[in-house]
C-alpha positions in Angstrom: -11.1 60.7 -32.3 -11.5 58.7 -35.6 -9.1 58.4 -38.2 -9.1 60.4 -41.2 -9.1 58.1 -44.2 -10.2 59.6 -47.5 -11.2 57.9 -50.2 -8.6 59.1 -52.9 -6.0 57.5 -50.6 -8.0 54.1 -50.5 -8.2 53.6 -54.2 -4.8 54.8 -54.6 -3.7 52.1 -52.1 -5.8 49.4 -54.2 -4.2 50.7 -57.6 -0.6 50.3 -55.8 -1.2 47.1 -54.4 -2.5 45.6 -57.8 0.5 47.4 -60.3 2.6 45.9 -57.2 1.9 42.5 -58.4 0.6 42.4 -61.9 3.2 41.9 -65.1 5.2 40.4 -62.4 4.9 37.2 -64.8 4.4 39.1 -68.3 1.4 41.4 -68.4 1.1 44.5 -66.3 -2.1 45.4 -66.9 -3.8 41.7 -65.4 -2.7 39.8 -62.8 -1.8 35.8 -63.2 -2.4 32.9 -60.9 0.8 33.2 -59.0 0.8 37.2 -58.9 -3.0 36.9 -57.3 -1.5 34.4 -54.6 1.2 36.2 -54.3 -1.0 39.1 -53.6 -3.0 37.5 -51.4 -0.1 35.7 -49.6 1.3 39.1 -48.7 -1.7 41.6 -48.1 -4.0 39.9 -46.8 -2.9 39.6 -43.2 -2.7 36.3 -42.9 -6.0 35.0 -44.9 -3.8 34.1 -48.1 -1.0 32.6 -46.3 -3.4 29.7 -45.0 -5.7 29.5 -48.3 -5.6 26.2 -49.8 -4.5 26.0 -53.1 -7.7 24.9 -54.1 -10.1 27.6 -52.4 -7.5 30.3 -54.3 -8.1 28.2 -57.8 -12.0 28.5 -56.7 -11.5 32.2 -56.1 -9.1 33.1 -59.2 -12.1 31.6 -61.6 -14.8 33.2 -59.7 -13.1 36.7 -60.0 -11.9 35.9 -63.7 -15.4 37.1 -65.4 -14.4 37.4 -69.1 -12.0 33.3 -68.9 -8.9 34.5 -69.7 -6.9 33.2 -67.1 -6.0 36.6 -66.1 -7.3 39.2 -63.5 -8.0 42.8 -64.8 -7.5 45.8 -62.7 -11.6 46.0 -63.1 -12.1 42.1 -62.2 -9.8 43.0 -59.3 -11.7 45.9 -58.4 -15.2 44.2 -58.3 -13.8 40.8 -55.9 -12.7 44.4 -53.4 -15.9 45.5 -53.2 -17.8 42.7 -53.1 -14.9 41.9 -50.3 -15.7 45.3 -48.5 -20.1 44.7 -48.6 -18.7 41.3 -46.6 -16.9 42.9 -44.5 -19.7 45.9 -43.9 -21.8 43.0 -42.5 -20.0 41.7 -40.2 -19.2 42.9 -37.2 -14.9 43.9 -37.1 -14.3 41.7 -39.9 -11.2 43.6 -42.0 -11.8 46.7 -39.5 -15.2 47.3 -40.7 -18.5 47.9 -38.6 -22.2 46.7 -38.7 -24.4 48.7 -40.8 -27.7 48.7 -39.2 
């Protein structure tokens, strides 16, 4: 039988896990540098923990679209879903399943 996972749950999980970390350093609406790795560290199952300080640099400025130095809940948002169409291709990847 497969799981039942709706989709109000999922974005209420993403919303937690972001207010989780962000104004941990000042601002709770955006996420810093240290509160993304933090993040990461922690809910990532094990990809943050071994990230390089320099691929999460590469990642922090690819997901910061407007140069602020900080991560919006929307800049957060779009890095998930581009994250999730990743993970849709490949095959178990994050749980997912190939679309054919």
């Amino acid at each position: 039988m497969e799981p039942q996972i709706c989709m109000c749950d999922c974005i209420a999980g993403l919303q937690f896990i972001f207010d989780k970390y962000a104004g941990r350093d000042g601002n709770k609406e955006t996420l810093t540098k240290d509160e993304l790795k933090e993040l990461f560290k922690a809910e990532a199952k094990g990809g943050g923990t071994q990230m390089p300080d320099e691929a999460m640099e590469g990642m922090f400025q690819a997901m910061d679209d407007d140069k602020n130095d900080e991560i919006s809940f929307q800049e957060y948002m779009l890095f998930v879903a581009k994250l999730a169409i990743l993970a849709s291709k490949m095959k178990g990847c994050m749980g997912g399943q190939k679309r054919s």
